[in-house]
C-alpha positions in Angstrom: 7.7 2.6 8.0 6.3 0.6 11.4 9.8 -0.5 12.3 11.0 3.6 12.3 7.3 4.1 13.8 8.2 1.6 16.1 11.3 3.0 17.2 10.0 6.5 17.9 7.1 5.6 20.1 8.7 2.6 22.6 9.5 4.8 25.3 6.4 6.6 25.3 4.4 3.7 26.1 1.9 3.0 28.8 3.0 0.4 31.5 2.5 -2.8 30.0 1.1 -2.1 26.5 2.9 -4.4 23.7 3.7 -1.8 21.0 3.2 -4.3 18.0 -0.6 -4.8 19.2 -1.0 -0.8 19.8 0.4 0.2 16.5 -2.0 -2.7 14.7 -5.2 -1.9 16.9 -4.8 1.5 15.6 -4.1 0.7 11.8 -7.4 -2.1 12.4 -9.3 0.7 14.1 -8.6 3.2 11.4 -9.1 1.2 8.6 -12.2 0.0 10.0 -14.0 3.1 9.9 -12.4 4.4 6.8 -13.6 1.5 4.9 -16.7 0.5 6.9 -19.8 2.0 9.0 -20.3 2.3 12.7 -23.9 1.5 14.2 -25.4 4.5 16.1 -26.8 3.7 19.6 -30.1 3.1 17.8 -28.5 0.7 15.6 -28.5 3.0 12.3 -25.4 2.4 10.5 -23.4 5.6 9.6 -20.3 6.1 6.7 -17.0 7.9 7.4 -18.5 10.7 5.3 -21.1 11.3 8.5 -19.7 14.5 10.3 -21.3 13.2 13.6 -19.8 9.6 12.9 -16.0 11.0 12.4 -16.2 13.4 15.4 -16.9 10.2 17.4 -14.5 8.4 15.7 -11.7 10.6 16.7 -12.9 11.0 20.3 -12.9 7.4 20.8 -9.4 7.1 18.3 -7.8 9.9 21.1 -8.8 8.2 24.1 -7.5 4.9 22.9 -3.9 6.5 22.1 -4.4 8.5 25.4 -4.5 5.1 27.5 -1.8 3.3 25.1 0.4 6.0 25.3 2.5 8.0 28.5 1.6 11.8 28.0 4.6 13.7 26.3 6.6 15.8 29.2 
């Protein structure tokens, strides 16, 4: 599934981004939160299940494919 992954995405990426470590920085960063907590500014840890904690999640998750990624045209 990566290698057809793979295939679709290599010529819609940012100058100089490796495709293997943008694919697996996503999968880490994804399975990450899924299966761990994030620390609030104040150093409370939140779950996935935390509305506030995935909204964040995804705003940072967007950004990060934003600046990997060459907008579509």
């Amino acid at each position: 599934m990566l290698d057809r992954l793979a295939d679709e995405l290599q010529d819609l990426l940012a100058p100089g981004v490796d495709l293997d470590g943008a694919l697996w920085t996503l999968i880490w960063c994804i399975r990450g939160f899924a299966l761990g907590s994030t620390p609030t500014p104040g150093g409370r840890l939140t779950e996935p299940r935390d509305a506030g904690a995935r909204r964040q999640f995804r705003t940072h998750l967007h950004l990060l494919v934003d600046r990997l990624f060459l907008p579509s045209s």
